[in-house]
C-alpha positions in Angstrom: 203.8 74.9 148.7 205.9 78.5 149.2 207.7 77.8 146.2 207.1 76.9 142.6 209.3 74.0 142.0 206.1 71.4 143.8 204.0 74.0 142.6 200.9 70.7 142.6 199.4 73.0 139.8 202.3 73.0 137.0 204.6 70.7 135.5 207.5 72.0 136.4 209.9 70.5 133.8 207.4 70.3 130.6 205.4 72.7 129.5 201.8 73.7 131.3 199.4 72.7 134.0 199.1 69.5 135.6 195.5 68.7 134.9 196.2 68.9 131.4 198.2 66.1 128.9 197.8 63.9 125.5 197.5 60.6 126.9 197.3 57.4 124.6 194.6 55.2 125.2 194.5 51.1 125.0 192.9 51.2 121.6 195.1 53.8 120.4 193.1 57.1 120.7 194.4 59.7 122.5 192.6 62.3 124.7 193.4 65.2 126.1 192.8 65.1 130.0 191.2 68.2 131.8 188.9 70.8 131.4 191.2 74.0 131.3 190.6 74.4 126.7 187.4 74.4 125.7 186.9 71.9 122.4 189.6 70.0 123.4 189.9 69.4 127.0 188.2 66.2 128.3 187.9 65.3 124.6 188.9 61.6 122.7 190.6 62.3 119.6 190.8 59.4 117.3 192.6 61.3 114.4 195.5 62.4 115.7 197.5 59.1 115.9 196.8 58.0 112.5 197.9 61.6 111.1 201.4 61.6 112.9 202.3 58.2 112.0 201.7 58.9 107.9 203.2 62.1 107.8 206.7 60.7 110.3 206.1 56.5 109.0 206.3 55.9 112.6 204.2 53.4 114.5 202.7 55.1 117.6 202.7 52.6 120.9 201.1 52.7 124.1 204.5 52.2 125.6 207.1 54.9 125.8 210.3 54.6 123.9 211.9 57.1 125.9 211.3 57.0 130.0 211.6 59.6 132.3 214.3 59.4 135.1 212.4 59.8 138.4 215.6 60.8 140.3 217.2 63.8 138.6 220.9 63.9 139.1 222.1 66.5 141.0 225.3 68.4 141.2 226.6 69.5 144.4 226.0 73.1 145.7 228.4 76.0 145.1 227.6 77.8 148.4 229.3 81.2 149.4 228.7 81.0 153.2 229.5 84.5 154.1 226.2 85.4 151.4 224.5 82.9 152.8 224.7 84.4 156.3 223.6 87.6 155.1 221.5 86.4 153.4 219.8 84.5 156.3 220.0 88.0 158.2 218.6 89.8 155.9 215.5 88.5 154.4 212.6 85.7 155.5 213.5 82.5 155.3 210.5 81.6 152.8 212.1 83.6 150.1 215.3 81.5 149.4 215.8 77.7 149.1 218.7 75.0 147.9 215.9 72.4 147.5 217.5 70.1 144.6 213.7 70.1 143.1 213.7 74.2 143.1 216.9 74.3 142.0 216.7 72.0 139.0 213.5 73.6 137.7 215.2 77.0 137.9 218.2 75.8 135.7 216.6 75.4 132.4 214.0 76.7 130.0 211.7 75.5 127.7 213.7 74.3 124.5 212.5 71.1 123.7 215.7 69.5 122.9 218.8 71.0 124.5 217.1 71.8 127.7 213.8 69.6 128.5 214.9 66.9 126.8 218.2 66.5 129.0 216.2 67.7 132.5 213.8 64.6 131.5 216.0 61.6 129.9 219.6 62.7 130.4 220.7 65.5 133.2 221.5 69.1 133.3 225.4 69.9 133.4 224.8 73.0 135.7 222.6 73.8 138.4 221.7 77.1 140.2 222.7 76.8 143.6 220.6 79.3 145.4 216.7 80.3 144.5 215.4 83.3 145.9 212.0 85.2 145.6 212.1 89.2 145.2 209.1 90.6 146.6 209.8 94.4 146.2 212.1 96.4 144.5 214.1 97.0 148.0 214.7 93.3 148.0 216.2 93.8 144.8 218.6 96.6 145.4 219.2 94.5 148.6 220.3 91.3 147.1 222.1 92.9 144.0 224.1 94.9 146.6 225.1 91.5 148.4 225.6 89.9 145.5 228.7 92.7 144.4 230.2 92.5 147.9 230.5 88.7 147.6 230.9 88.4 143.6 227.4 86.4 143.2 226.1 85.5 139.4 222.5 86.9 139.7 220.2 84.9 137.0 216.9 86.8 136.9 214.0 84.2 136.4 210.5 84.9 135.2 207.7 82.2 134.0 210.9 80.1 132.7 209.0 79.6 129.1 212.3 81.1 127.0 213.1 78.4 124.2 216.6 80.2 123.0 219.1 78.7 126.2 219.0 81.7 127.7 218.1 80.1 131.0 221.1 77.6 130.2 223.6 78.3 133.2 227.4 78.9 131.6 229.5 76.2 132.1 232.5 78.4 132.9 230.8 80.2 135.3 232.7 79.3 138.9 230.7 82.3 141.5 228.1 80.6 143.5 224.8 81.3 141.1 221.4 82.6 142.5 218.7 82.5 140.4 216.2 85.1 141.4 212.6 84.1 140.9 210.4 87.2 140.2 206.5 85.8 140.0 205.9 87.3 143.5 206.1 90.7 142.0 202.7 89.9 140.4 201.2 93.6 141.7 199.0 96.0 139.8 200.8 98.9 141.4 198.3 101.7 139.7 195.6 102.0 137.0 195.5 105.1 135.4 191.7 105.0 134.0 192.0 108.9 132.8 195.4 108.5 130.8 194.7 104.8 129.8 197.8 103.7 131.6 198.6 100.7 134.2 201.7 100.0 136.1 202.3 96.4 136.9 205.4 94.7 138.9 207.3 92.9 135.8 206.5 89.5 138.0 203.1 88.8 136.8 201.9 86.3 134.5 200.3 87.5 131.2 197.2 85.9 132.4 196.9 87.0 135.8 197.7 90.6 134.1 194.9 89.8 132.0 192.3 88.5 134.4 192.7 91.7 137.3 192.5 94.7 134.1 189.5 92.7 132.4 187.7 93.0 136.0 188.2 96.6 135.4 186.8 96.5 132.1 190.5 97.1 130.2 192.8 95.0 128.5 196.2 95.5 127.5 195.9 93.3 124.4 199.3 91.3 124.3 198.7 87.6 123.9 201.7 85.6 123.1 201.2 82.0 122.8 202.7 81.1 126.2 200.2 84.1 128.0 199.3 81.8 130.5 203.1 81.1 131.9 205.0 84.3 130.9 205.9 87.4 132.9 206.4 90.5 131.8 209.7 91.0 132.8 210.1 88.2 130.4 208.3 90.2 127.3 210.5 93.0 127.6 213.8 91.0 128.1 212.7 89.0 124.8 211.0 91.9 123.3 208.0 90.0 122.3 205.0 89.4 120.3 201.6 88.8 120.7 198.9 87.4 118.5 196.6 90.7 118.7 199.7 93.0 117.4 197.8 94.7 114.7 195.4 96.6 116.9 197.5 96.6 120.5 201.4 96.6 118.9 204.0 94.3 120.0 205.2 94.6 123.6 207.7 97.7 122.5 204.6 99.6 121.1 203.1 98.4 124.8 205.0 99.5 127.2 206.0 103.3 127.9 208.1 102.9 131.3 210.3 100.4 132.4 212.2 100.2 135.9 215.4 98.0 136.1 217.4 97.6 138.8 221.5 97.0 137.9 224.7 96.8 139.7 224.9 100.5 139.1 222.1 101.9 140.0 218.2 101.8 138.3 216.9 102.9 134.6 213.7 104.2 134.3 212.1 107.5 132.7 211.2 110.0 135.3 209.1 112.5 133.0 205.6 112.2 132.0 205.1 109.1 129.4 202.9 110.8 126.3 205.8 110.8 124.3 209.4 112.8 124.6 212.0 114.2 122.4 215.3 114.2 125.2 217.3 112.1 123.3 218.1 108.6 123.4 215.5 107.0 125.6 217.7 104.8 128.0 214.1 102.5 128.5 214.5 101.3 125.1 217.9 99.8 125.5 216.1 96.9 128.0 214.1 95.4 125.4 216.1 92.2 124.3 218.3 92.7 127.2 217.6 88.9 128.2 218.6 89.0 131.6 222.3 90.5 131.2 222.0 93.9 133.3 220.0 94.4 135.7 216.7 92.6 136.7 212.9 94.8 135.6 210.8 95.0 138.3 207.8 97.2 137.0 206.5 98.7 133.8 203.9 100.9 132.7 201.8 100.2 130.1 199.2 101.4 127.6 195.9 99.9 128.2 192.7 99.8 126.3 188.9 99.4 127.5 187.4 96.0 126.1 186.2 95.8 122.6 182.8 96.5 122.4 182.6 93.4 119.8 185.2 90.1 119.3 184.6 87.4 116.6 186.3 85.2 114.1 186.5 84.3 110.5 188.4 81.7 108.3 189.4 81.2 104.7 190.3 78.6 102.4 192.5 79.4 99.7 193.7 77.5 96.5 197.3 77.5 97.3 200.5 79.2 99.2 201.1 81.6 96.5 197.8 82.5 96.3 197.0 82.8 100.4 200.4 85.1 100.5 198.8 87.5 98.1 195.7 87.5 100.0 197.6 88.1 103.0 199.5 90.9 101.5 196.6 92.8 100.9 195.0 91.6 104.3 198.1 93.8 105.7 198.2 96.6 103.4 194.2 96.9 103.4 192.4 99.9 105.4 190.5 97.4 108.1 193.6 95.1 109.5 192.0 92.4 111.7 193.3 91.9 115.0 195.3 88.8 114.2 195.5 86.9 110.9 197.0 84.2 110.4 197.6 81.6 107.6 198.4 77.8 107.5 199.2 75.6 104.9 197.7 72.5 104.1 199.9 70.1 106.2 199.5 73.0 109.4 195.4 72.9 108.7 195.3 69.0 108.6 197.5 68.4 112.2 195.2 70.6 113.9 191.8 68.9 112.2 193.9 65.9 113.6 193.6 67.3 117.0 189.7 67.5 116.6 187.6 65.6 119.1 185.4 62.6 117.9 182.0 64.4 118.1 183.5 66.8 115.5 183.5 63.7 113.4 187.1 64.3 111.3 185.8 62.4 107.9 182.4 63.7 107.6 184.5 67.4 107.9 187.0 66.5 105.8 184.8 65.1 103.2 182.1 68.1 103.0 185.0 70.4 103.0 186.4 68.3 99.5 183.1 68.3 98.2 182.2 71.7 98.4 186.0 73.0 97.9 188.1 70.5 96.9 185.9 69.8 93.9 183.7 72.3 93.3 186.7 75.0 93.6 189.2 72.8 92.0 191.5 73.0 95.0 194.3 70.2 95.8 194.0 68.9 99.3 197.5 68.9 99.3 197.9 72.4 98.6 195.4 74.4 99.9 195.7 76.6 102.8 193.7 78.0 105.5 193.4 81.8 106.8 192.3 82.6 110.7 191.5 86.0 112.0 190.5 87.5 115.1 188.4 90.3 114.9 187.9 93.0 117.5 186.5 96.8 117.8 183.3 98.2 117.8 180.3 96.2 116.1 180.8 98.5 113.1 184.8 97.8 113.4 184.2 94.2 113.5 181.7 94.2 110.6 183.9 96.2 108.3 186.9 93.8 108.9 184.5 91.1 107.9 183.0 93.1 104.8 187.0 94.0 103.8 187.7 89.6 104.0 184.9 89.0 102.2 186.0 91.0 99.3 189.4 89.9 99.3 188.4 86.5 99.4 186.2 87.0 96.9 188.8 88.9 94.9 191.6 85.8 95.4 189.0 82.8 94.5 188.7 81.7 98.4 185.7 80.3 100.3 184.4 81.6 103.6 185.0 79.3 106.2 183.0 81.0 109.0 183.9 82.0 112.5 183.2 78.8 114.0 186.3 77.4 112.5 188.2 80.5 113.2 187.8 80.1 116.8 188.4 76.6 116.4 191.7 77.7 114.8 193.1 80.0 117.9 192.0 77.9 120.5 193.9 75.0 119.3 197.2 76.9 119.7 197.3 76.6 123.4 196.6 73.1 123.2 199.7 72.1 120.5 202.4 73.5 123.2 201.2 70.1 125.2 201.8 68.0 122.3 205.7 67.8 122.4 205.2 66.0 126.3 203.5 63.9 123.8 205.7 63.1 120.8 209.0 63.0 122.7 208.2 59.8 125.2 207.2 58.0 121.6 210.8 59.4 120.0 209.8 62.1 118.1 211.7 65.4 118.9 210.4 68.4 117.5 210.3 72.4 117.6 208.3 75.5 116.1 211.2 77.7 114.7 209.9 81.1 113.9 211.9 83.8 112.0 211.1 87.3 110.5 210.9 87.5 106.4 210.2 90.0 104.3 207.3 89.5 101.3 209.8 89.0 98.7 211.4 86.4 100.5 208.8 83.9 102.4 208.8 81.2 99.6 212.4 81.3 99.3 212.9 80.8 103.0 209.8 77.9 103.0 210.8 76.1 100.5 214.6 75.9 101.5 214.5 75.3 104.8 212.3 72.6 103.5 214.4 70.7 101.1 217.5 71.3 103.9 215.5 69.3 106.3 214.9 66.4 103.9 218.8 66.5 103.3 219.8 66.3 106.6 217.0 63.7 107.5 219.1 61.9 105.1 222.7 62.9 106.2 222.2 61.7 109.7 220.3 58.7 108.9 217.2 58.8 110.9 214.4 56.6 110.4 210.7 57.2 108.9 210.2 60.8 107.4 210.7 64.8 108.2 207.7 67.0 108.8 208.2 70.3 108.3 204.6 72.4 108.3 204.6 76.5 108.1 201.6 79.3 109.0 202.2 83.0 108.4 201.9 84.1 112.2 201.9 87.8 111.8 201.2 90.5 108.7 203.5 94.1 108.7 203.9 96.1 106.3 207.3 94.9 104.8 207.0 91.4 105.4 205.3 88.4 107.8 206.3 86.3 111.0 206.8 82.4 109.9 206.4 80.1 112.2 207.6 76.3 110.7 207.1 73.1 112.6 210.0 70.8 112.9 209.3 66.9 113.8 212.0 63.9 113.6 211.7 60.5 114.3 215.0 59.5 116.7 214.2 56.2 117.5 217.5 54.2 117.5 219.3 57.4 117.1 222.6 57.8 119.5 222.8 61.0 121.5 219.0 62.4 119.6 219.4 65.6 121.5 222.6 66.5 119.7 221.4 66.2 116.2 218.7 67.6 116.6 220.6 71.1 117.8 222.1 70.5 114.7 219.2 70.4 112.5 218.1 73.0 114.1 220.9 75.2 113.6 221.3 74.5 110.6 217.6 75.2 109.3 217.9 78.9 111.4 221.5 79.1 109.1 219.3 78.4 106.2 217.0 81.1 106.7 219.0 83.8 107.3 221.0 82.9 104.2 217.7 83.3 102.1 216.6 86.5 103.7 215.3 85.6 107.2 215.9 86.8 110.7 217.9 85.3 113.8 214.1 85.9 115.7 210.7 87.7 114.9 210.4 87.2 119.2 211.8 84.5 121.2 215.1 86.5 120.9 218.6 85.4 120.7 220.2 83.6 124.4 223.0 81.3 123.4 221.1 79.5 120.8 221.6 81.9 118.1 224.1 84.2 119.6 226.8 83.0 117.2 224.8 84.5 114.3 224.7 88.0 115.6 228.0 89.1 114.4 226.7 88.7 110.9 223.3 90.9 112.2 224.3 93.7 113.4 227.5 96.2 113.0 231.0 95.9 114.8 230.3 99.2 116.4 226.7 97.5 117.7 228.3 95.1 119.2 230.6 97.6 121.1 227.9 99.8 121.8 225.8 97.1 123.4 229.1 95.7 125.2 230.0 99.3 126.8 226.5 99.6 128.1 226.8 96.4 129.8 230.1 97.3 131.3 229.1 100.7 132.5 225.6 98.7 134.1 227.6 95.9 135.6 231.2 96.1 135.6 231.9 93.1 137.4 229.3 90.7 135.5 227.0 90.3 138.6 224.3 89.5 135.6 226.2 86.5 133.9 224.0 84.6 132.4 226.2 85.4 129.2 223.1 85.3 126.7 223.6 87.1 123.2 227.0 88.9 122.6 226.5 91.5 125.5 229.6 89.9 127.7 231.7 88.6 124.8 
């Protein structure tokens, strides 16, 4: 189909591609359908059930709790009819659409509760009443210019993975709203092989990015979890992260031009991109702009040839304490790995649970307590687990490993090997299916990931930990909390924390609701013991109500006056963070 709302290859609503999903089987297995993750795809996996109902007390059926409404309610269209005749005029009719399918999709992101939840079981509050697909920069300019002479809300829309709301259409708004699609402006638009440079429309799809520049023998190294679904208009409007930051940077190290088109006119750097002193660098002002400006349409961007050598490694660790020192030193060693990561002992044992049956779960478990648990003296209820990715030249690589060895060594841990390394990444695409999975069976849950500086992580764990068991309590919900954390990123001052949220809402009126406010409240909770609003899903609406505590009064009014000077009339009102307020 011309448009991505029957795309047969995706979703749509939930997260991913069609040919893959957890499906429960008869005798209460579940496999994972497909062929797309290797280890996991096609694969039975016995364990999982039993591990998610001990750690929720939940009994896991073969029927859903919750089902699906086939025939999503639909508010009526908000049509401007003298845009829609220029409209019509102006462009080909396979670039626009009111189909109620395209319409719906492009209303919402991917926040479990608030957003997928309701598109799935309940029903959206506000639609987009107009979807239209920018295929060059003049078709920008060209619908931005119709959209002031006939006061239009533009709502720029990428790979739709944001989880903060920020794809959540105002309620107040009362303009007809058009949300622009940009994955047609999927271009590489020039590769710079001398300089190491590549300019891309802000369209394309982390992996499509990644498939064209590894043809050419380059990468560009940014691998955020959702790679495969994410544009890169979307990076830069979320200023994101990626799992390989410590040898490529995060996408503001990345990206050395960007091109947005606004209301007033379009922001880019004209001058050669090595590096210049003229002041402040209007490009910067775009990352975290979340769709309230202007809509990107190309950046340029540092790009590397491929590593000569890529491998994995693994630790296993006494405890948290311990792992956080050996991560600390991981960070502030000469030889930082690509990625490294660290789970703790609930984390490590959900994804053994998601191990097929030829990997046979007990016979792993129990050499691993034989040879650790015992002979190390480790708790299997405390131990944790260290992943790394390691990339460079063959001498690069075998440094890193040398440099984990001996820090391994020095903290008491045992080598794990690459196999489970590997094991360890490649599981990570797989557990963004596993929510499609929980939430039919009543379970609603969400990764919550926050900034946190070394001083701070246990005090931000173990809070945010005893809060959810409170408020478990307060609102009565049946079975138990989980609540699992893994050290997602090393800097120097500090780490990204990602910690896994689950809650059983069987029975529970209006589940959606609470859970926003369990949610809230555990972001509240780490802030208050040092955290951050986001390390890199960014702010939208979910968390916009915390940034007057963040940054400075004259911030605010700084970021406010740009947007006013950008787009005086609010063409861009998708009213995310405290840019229109």
């Amino acid at each position: 189909n011309k448009f991505f709302g029957v795309n047969d290859s995706l979703w749509g609503h939930k997260w991913g591609f069609k040919d893959s999903q957890f499906i429960i089987n008869d005798d209460g297995s579940v496999t994972f359908t497909g062929d797309r993750y290797k280890g996991v795809s096609g694969e039975n996996l016995p364990y999982l059930v039993p591990f998610v109902e001990g750690i929720l007390d939940i009994e896991i059926k073969t029927k859903p709790y919750f089902h699906e409404i086939k025939k999503k309610q639909v508010t009526d269209k908000n049509i401007n009819q003298a845009f829609m005749d220029e409209i019509k005029s102006s462009f080909s009719s396979d670039q626009y659409t009111v189909e109620d399918s395209e319409r719906i999709l492009h209303s919402h992101g991917q926040n479990g509760p608030d957003e997928v939840f309701k598109v799935l079981y309940n029903k959206l509050q506000k639609l987009s009443d107009l979807v239209f697909y920018i295929e060059s920069e003049d078709d920008v300019k060209k619908l931005i210019d119709l959209a002031k002479k006939h006061n239009i809300c533009l709502v720029p829309f990428g790979g739709g993975t944001n989880v903060t709301n920020a794809l959540k259409l105002p309620d107040q708004e009362d303009r007809m709203i058009v949300s622009v699609d940009t994955r047609r402006m999927n271009k590489i638009e020039s590769l710079d092989k001398d300089n190491l440079l590549v300019t891309v429309q802000a369209g394309i799809t982390g992996k499509l990015l990644e498939e064209n520049l590894q043809k050419e023998g380059y990468t560009v190294g940014h691998e955020p979890d959702s790679i495969e679904l994410s544009t890169l208009g979307g990076w830069i409007s979320t200023n994101a992260a990626g799992m390989k930051k410590n040898r490529y940077g995060n996408i503001e190290d990345i990206v050395q031009n960007v091109t947005m088109v606004t209301p007033s006119g379009s922001i880019n750097q004209i001058e050669p991109l090595v590096r210049s002193s003229i002041g402040i660098k209007t490009q910067n002002l775009l990352f975290g702009s979340e769709g309230n400006i202007g809509i990107i349409t190309k950046a340029t961007l540092r790009m590397h040839k491929l590593p000569e050598c890529s491998d994995y490694e693994s630790v296993v660790l006494k405890d948290w304490d311990t792992g956080i020192n050996f991560m600390f030193e991981i960070a502030h060693s000469s030889s930082v790995p690509a990625s490294s990561r660290m789970l703790d002992s609930l984390h490590f044992q959900f994804g053994s649970a998601l191990k097929p049956e030829k990997d046979n779960f007990a016979k792993v478990m129990s050499k691993v307590q034989k040879f650790v648990f015992k002979l190390k003296g480790f708790d299997p209820d405390k131990f944790v687990a260290a992943v790394f990715k390691l990339e460079g030249s063959t001498s690069e690589v075998k440094y890193q490993r040398k440099n984990i060895k001996r820090l391994s060594k020095k903290y008491g841990g045992l080598i794990g090997g690459g196999k489970e390394g590997k094991v360890g990444y490649n599981i990570t695409m797989v557990i963004a299916y596993i929510r499609e999975f929980f939430v039919p069976q009543g379970i609603l849950g969400e990764t919550l990931e926050t900034a946190v500086p070394w001083s701070n992580i246990n005090q931000v764990k173990d809070e945010a930990n005893k809060l959810l068991v409170d408020l478990h309590k307060k609102y009565n919900l049946p079975g138990k909390p989980f609540f699992c954390s893994r050290v997602s990123k090393v800097y120097h001052s500090g780490i990204c924390m990602y910690n896994t949220v689950a809650i059983n809402v069987r029975g529970i009126d209006n589940p959606e609701e609470v859970f926003s406010k369990i949610e809230h409240a555990l972001r509240e909770c780490f802030i208050k013991n040092g955290g951050s609003i986001s390390h890199h899903h960014g702010v939208g609406k979910l968390r916009k109500d915390f940034m007057p505590d963040t940054i400075s009064d004259g911030s605010i009014q700084m970021i406010q006056s740009i947007k006013k000077s950008q787009d005086p009339n609010n063409i861009f009102g998708i009213n995310n963070n405290i840019v229109s307020d």
